[in-house]
Biotite code that builds the C-alpha atoms (Angstrom):
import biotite.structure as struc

atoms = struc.array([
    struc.Atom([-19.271, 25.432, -11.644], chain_id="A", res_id=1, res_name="UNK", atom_name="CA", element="C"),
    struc.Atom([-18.026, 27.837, -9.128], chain_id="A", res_id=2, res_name="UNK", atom_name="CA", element="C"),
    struc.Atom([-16.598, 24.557, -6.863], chain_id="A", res_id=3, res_name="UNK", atom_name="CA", element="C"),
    struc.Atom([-15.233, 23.126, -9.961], chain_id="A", res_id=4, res_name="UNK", atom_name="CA", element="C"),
    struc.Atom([-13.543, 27.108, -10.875], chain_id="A", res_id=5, res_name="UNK", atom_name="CA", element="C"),
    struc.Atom([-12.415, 26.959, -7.147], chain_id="A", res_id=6, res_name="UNK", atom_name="CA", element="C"),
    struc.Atom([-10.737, 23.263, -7.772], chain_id="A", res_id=7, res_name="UNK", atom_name="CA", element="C"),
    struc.Atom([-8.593, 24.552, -10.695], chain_id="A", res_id=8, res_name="UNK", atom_name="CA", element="C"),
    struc.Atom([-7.017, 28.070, -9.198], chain_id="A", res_id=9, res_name="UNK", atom_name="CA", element="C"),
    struc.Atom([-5.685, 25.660, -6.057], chain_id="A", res_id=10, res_name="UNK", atom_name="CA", element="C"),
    struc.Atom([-1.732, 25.299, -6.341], chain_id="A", res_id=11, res_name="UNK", atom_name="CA", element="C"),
    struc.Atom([1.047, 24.205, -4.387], chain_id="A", res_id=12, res_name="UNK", atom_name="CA", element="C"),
    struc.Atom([4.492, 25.913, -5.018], chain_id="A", res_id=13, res_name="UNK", atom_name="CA", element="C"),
    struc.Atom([7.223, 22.773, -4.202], chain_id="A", res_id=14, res_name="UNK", atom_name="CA", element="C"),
    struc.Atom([10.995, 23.635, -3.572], chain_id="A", res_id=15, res_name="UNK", atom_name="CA", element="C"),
    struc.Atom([14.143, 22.740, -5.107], chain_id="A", res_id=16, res_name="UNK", atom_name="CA", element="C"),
    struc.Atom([15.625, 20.245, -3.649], chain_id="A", res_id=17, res_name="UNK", atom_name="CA", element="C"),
    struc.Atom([15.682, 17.930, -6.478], chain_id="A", res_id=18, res_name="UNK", atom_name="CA", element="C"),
    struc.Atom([16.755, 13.962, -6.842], chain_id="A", res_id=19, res_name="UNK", atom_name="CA", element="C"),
    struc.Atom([19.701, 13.055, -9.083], chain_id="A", res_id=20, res_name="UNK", atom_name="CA", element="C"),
    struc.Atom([20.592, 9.589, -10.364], chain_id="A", res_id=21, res_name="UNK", atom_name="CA", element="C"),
    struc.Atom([23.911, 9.690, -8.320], chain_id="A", res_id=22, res_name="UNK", atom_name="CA", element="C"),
    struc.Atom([21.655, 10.151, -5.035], chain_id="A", res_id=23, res_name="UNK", atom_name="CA", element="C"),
    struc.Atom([19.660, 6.694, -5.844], chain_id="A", res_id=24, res_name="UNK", atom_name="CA", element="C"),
    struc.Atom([20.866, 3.493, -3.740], chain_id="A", res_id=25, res_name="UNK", atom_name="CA", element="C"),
    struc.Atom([21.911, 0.410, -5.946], chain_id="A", res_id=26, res_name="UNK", atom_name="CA", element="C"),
    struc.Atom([18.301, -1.055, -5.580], chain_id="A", res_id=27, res_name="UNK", atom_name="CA", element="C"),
    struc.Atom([14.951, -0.123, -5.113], chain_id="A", res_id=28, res_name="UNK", atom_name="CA", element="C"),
    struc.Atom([14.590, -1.447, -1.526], chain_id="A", res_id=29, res_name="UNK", atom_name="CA", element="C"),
    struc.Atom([17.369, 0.284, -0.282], chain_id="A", res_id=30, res_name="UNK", atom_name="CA", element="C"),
    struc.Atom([16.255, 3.661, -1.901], chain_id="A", res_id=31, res_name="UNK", atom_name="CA", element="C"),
    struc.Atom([12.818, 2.921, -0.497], chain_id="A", res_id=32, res_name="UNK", atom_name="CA", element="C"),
    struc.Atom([14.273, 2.427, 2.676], chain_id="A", res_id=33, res_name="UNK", atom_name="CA", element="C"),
    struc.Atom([16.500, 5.660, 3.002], chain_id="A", res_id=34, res_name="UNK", atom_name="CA", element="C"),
    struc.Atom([13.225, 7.595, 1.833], chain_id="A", res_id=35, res_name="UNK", atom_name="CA", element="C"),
    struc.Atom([10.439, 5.515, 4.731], chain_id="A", res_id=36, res_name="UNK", atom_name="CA", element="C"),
    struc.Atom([13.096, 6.958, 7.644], chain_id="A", res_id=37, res_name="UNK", atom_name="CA", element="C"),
    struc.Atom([13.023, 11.020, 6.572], chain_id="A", res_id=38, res_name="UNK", atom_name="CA", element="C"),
    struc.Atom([8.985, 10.359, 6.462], chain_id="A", res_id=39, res_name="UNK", atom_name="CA", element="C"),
    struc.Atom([9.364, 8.770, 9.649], chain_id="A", res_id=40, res_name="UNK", atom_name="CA", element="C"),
    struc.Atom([11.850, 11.565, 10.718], chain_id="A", res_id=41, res_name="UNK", atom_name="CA", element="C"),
    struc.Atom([9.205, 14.143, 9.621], chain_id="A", res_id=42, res_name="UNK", atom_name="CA", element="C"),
    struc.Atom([6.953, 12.899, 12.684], chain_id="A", res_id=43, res_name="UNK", atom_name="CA", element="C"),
    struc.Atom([3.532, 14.437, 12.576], chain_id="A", res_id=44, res_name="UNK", atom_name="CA", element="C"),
    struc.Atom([3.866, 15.914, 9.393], chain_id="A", res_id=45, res_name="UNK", atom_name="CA", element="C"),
    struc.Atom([3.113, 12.664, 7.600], chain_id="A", res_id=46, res_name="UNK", atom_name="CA", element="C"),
    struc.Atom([0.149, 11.185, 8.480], chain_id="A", res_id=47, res_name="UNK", atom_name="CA", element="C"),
    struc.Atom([-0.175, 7.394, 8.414], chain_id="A", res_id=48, res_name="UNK", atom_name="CA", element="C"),
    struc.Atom([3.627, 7.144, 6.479], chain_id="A", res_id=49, res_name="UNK", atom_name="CA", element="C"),
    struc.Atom([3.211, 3.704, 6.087], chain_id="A", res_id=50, res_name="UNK", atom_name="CA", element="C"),
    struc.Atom([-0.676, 4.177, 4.245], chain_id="A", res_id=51, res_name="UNK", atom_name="CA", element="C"),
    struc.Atom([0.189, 3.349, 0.156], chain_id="A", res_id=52, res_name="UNK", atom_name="CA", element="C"),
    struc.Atom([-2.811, 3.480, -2.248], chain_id="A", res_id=53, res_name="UNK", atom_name="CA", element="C"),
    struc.Atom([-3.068, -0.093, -3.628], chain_id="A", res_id=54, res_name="UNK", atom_name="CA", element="C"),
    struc.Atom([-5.047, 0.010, -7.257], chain_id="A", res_id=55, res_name="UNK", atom_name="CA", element="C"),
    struc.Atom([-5.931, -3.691, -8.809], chain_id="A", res_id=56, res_name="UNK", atom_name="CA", element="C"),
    struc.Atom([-8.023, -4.741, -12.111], chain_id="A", res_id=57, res_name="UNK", atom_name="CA", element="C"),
    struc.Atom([-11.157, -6.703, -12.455], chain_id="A", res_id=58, res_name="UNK", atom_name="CA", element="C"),
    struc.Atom([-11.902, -9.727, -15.241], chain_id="A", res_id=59, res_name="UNK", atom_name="CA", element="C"),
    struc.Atom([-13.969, -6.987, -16.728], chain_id="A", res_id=60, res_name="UNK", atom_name="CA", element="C"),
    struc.Atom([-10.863, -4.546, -16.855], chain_id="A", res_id=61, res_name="UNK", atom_name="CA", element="C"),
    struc.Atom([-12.108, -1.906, -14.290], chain_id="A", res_id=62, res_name="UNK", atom_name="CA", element="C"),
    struc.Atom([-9.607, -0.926, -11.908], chain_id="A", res_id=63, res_name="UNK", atom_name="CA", element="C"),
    struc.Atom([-10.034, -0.328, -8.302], chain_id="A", res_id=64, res_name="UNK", atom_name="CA", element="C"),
    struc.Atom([-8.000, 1.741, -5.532], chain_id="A", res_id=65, res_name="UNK", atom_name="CA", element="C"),
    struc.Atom([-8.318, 1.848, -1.883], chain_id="A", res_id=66, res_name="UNK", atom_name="CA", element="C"),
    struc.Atom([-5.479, 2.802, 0.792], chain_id="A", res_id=67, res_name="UNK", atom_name="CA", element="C"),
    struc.Atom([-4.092, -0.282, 2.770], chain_id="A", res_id=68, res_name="UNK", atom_name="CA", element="C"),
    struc.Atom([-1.240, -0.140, 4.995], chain_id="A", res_id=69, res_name="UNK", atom_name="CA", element="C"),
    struc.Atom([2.381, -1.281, 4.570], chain_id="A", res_id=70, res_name="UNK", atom_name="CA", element="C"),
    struc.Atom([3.417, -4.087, 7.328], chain_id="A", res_id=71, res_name="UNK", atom_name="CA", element="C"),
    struc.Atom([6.532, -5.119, 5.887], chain_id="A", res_id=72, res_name="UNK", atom_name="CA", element="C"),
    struc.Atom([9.547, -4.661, 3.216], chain_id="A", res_id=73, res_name="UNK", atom_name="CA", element="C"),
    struc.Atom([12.779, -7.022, 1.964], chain_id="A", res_id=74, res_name="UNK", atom_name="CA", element="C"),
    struc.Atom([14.271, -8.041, -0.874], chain_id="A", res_id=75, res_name="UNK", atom_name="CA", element="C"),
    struc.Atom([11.000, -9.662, -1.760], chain_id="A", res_id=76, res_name="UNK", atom_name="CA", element="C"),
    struc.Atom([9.122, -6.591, -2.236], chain_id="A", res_id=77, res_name="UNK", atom_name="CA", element="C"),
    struc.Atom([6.052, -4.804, 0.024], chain_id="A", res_id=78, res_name="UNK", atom_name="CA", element="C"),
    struc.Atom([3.842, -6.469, 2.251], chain_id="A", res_id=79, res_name="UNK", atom_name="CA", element="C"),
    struc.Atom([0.180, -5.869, 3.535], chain_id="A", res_id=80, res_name="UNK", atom_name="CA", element="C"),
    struc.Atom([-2.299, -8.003, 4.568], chain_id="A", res_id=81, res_name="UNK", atom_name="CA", element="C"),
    struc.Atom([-6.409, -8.241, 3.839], chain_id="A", res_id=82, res_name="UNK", atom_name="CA", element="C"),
    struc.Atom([-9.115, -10.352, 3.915], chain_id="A", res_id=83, res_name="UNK", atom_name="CA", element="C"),
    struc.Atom([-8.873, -12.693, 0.542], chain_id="A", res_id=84, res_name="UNK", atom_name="CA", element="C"),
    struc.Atom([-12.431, -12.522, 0.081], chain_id="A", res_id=85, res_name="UNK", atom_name="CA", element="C"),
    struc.Atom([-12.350, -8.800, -0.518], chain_id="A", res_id=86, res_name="UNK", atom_name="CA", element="C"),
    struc.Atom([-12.461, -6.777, -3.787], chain_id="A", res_id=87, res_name="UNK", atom_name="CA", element="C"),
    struc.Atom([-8.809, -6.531, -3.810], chain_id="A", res_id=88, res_name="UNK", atom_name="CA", element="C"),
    struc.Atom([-8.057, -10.036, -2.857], chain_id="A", res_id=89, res_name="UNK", atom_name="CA", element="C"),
    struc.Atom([-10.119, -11.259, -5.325], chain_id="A", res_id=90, res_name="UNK", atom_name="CA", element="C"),
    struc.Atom([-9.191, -9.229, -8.416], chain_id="A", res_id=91, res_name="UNK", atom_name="CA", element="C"),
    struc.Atom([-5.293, -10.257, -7.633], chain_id="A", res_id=92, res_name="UNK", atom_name="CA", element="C"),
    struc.Atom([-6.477, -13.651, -7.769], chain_id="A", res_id=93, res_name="UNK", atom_name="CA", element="C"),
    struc.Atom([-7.559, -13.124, -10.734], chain_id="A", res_id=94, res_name="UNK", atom_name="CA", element="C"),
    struc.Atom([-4.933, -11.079, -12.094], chain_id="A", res_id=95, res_name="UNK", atom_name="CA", element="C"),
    struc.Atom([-1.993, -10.686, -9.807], chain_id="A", res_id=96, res_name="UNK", atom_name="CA", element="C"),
    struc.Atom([-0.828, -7.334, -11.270], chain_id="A", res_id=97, res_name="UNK", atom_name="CA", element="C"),
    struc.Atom([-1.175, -4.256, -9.151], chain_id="A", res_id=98, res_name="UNK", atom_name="CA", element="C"),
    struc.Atom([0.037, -0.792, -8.218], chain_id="A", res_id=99, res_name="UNK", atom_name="CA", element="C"),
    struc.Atom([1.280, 0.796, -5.501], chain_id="A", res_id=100, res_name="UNK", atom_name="CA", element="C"),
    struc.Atom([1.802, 4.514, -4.758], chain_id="A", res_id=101, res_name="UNK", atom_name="CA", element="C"),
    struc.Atom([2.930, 6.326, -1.234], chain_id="A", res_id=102, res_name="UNK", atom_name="CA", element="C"),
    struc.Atom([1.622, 9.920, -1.257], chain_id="A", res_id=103, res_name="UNK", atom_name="CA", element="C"),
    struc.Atom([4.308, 11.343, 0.921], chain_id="A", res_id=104, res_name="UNK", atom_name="CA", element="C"),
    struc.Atom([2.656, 15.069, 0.011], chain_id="A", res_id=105, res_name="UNK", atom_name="CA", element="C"),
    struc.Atom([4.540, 16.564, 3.221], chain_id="A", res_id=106, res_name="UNK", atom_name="CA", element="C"),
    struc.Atom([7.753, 15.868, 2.052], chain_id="A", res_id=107, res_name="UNK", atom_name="CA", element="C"),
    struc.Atom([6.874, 16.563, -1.376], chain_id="A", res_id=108, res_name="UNK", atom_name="CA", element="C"),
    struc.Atom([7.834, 13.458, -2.496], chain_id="A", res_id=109, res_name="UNK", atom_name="CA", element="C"),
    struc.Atom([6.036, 9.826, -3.735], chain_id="A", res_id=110, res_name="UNK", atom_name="CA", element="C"),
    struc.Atom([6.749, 6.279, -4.671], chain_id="A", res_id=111, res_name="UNK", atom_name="CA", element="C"),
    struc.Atom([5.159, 4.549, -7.012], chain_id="A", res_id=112, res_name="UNK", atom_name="CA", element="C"),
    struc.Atom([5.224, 0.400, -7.831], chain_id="A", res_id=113, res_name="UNK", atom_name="CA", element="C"),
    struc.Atom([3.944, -1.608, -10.284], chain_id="A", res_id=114, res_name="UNK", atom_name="CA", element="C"),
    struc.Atom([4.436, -5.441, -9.441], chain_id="A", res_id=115, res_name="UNK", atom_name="CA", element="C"),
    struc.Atom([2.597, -9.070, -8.961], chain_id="A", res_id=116, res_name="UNK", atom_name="CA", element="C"),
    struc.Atom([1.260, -9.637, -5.406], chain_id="A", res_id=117, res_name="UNK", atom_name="CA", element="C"),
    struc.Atom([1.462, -13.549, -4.202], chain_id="A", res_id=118, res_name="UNK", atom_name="CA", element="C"),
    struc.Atom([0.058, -14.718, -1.085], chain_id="A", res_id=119, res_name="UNK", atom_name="CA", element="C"),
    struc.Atom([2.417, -14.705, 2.060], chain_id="A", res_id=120, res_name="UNK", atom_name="CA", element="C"),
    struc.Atom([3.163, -18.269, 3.290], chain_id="A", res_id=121, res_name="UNK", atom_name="CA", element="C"),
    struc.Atom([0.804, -19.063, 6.437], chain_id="A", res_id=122, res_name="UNK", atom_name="CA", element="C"),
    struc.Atom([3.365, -18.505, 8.997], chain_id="A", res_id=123, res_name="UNK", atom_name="CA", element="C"),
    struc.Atom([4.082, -15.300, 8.502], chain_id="A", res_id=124, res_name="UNK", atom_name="CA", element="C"),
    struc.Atom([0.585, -14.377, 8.492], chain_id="A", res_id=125, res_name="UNK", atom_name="CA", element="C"),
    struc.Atom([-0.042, -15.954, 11.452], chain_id="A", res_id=126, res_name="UNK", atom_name="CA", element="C"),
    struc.Atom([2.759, -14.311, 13.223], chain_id="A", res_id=127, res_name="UNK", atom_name="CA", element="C"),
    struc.Atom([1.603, -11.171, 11.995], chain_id="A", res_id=128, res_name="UNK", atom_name="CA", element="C"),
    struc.Atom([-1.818, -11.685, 13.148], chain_id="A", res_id=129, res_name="UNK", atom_name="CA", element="C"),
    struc.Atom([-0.502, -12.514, 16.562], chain_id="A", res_id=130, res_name="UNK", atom_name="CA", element="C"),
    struc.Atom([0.730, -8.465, 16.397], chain_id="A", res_id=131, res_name="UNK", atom_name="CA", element="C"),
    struc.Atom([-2.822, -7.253, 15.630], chain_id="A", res_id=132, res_name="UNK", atom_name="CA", element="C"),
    struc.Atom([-4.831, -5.931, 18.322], chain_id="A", res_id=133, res_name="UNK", atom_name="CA", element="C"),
    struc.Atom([-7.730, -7.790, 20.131], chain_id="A", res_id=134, res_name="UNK", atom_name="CA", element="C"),
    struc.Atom([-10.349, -5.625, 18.408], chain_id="A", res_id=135, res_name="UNK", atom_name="CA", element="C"),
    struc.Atom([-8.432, -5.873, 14.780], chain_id="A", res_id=136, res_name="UNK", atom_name="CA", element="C"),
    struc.Atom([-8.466, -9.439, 15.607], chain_id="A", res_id=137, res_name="UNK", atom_name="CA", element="C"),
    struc.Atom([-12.718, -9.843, 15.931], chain_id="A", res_id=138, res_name="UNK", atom_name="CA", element="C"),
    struc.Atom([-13.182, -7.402, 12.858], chain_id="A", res_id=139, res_name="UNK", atom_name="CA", element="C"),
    struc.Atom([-11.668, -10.387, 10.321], chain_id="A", res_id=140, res_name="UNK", atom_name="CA", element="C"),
    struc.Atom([-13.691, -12.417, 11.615], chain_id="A", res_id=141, res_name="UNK", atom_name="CA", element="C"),
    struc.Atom([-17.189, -10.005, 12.044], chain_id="A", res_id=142, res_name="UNK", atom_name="CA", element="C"),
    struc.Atom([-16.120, -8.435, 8.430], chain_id="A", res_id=143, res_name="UNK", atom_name="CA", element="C"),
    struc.Atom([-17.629, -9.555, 5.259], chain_id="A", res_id=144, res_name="UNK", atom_name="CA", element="C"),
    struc.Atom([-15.400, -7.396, 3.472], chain_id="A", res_id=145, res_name="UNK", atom_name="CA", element="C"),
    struc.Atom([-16.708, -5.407, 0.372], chain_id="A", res_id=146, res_name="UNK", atom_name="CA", element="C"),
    struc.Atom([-20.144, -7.810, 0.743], chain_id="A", res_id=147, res_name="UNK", atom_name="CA", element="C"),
    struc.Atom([-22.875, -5.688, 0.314], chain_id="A", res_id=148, res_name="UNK", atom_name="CA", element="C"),
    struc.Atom([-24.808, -5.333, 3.957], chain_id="A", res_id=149, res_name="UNK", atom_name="CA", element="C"),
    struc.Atom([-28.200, -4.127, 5.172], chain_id="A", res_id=150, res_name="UNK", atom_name="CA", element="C"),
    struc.Atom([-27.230, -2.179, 8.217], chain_id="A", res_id=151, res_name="UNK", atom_name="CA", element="C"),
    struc.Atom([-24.713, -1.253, 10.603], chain_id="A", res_id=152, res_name="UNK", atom_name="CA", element="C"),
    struc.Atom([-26.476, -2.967, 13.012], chain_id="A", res_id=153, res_name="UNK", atom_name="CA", element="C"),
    struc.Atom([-25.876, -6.074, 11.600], chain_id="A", res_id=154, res_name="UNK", atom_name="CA", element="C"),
    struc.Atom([-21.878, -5.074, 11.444], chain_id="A", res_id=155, res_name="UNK", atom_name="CA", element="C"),
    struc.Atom([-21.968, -4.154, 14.823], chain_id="A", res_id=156, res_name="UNK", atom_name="CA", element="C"),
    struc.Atom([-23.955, -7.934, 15.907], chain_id="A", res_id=157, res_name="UNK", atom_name="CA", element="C"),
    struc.Atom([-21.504, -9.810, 13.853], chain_id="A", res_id=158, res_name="UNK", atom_name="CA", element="C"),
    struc.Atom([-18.762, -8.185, 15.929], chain_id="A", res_id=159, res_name="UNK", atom_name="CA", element="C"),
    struc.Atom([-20.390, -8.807, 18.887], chain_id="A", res_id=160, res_name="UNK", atom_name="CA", element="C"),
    struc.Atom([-20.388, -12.309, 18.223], chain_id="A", res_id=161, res_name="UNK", atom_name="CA", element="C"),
    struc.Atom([-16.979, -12.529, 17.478], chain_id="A", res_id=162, res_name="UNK", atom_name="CA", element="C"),
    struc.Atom([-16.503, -11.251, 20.723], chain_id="A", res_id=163, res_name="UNK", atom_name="CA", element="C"),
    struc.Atom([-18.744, -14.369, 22.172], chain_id="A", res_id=164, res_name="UNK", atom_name="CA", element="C"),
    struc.Atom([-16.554, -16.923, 20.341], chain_id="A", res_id=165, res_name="UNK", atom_name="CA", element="C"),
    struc.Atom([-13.424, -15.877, 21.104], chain_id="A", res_id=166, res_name="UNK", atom_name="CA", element="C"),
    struc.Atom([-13.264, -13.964, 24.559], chain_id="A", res_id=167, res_name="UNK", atom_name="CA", element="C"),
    struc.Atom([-10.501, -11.749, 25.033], chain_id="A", res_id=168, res_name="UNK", atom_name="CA", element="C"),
    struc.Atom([-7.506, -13.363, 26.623], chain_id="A", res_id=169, res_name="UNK", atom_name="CA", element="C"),
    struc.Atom([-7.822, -16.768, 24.819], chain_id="A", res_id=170, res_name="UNK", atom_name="CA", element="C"),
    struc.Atom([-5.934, -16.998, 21.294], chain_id="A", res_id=171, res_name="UNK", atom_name="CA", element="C"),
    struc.Atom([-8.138, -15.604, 18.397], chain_id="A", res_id=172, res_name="UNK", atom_name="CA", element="C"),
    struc.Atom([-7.467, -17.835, 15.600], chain_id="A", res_id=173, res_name="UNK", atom_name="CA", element="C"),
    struc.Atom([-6.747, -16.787, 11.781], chain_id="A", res_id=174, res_name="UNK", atom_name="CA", element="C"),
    struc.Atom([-9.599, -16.970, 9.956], chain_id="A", res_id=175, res_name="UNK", atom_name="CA", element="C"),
    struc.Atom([-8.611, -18.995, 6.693], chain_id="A", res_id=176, res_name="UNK", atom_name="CA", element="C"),
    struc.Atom([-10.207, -16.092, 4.383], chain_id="A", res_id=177, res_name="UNK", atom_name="CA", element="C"),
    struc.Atom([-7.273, -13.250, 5.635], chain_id="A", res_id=178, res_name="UNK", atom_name="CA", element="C"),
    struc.Atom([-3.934, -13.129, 5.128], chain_id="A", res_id=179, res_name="UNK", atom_name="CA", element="C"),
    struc.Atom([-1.084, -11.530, 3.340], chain_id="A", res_id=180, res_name="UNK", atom_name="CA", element="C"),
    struc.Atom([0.139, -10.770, -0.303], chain_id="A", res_id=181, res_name="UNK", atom_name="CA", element="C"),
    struc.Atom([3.723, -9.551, -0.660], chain_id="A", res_id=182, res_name="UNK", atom_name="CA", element="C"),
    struc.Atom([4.006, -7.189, -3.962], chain_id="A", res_id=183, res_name="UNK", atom_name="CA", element="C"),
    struc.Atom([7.203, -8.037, -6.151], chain_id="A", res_id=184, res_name="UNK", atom_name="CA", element="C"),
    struc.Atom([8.409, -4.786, -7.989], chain_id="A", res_id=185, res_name="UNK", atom_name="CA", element="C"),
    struc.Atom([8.590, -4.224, -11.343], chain_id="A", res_id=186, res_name="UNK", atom_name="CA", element="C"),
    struc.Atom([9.218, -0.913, -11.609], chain_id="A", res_id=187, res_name="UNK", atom_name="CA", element="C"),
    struc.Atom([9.735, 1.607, -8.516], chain_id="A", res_id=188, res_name="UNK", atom_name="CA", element="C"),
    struc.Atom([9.554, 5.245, -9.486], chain_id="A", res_id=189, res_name="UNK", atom_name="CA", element="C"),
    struc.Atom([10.731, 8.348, -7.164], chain_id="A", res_id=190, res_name="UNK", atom_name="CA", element="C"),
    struc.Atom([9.008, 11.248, -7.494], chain_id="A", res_id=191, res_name="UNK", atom_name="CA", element="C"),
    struc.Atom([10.424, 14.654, -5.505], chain_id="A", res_id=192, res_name="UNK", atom_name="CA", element="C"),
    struc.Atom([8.561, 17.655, -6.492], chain_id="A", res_id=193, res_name="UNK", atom_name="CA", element="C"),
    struc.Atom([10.527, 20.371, -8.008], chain_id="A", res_id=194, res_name="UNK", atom_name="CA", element="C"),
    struc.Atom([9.518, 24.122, -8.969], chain_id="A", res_id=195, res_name="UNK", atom_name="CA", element="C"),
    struc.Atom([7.550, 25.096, -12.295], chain_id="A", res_id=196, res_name="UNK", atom_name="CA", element="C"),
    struc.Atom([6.080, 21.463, -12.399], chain_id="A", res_id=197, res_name="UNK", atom_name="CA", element="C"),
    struc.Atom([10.062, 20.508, -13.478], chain_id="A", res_id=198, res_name="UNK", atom_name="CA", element="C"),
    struc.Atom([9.910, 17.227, -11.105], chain_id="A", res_id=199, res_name="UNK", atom_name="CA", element="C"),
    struc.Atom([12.377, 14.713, -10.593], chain_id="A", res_id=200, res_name="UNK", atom_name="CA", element="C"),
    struc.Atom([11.452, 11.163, -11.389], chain_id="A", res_id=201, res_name="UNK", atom_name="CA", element="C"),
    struc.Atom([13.319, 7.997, -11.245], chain_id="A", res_id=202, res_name="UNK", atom_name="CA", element="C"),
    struc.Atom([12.656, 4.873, -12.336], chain_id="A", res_id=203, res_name="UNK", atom_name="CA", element="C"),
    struc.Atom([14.054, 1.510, -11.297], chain_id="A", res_id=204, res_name="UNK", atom_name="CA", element="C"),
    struc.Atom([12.998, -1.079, -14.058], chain_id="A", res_id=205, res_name="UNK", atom_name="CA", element="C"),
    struc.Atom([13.825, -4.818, -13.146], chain_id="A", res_id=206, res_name="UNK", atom_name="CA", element="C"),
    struc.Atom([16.365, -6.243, -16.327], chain_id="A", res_id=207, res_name="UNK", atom_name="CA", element="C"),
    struc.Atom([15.765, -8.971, -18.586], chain_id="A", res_id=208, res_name="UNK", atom_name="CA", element="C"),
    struc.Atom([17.350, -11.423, -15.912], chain_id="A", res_id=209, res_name="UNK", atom_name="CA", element="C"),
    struc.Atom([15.237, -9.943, -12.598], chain_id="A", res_id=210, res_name="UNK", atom_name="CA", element="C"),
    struc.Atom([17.537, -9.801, -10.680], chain_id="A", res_id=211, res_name="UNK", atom_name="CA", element="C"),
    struc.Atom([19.462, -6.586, -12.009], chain_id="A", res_id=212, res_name="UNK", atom_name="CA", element="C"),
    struc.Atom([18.206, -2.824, -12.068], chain_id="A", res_id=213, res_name="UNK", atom_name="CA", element="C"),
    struc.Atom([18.054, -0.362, -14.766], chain_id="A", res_id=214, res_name="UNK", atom_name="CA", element="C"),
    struc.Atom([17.495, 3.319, -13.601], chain_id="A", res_id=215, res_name="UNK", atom_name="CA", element="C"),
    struc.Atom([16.064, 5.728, -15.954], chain_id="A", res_id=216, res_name="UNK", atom_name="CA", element="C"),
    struc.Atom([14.856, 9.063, -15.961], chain_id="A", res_id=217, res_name="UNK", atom_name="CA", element="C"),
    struc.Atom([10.913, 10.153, -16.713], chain_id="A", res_id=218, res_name="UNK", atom_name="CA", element="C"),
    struc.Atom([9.694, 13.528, -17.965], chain_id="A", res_id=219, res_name="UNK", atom_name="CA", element="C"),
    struc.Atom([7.516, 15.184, -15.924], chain_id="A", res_id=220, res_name="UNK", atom_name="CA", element="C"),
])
């Protein structure tokens, strides 16, 4: 009780700089785009800016968040990439519909997405997996991901081997169970803290013909 008393006096006091509809770019991507440079701007004060918390649904309707980095943007939508074996890749093949939110806390602001993720075509994961480095490389291969295991030990083996196969300095090939998903936008909310809980928040909804945007203003 006295942690959970503790919990419920915390508060953080935000300023006033406020978002208005005329300060929105014509489209999402563009807005999202202005916003990514002041976080990178803010330098240290934002750690891991390009970290989003991606939440996705299981057949038996429990949902599931986890952070996962963002690798890429365009007029698509959001890329990141995972092993398709995983929790996540598995529940959005299942049911493509996910969320996406950027906790930008330092800059008192966040984004938030709702979308379908599709797999990437096998190109562009490959020429992203060319960026990774050497050790990223082994851990697809060496990582059951989200498969229950009986030891570290056995992680660290598996790793090891990886290492065996595929010596550093040759070409580490993709394994076939990792790749990318690229997350089309429904919706793409902008959230800029304001004082007396009084936030901003503005909505991009796709229109009836998805290709147009409709902006509209949330209550806090």
């Amino acid at each position: 009780m006295d942690g959970q008393r503790s919990v419920a006096d915390l508060r953080r006091f935000y300023g006033d700089i406020g978002l208005s509809e005329a300060d929105l770019a014509a489209d999402p991507m563009t807005q999202f785009a202005r916003w990514l440079v002041d976080v990178l701007d803010a330098g240290d004060a934002v750690t891991e800016p390009n970290a989003m918390v991606l939440s996705t649904v299981g057949a038996d309707g429990t949902p599931s968040s986890r952070m996962v980095l963002l690798k890429g943007y365009d007029d698509r939508g959001f890329v990141f990439f995972s092993n398709y074996r995983s929790r996540k890749g598995l529940e959005i093949a299942g049911n493509p519909s996910v969320s996406l939110q950027f906790p930008w806390i330092a800059l008192e602001r966040q984004v938030v997405v709702t979308g379908d993720a599709t797999r990437v075509g096998r190109d562009e994961t490959e020429a992203y997996f060319r960026t990774r480095p050497y050790a990223s490389q082994l851990g697809a291969w060496a990582s059951p991901q989200s498969e229950v295991v009986d030891s570290r030990e056995r992680l660290d083996r598996a790793f090891e081997d990886a290492a065996l196969a595929f010596p550093k300095g040759f070409e580490v090939p993709v394994p076939d169970h990792w790749g990318g998903f690229v997350v089309r936008p429904w919706t793409v909310e902008f959230w800029q803290g304001r004082p007396g809980r009084m936030h901003d928040r503005l909505r991009y909804r796709r229109g009836d013909d998805g290709r147009t945007w409709v902006v509209e203003r949330l209550a806090p």
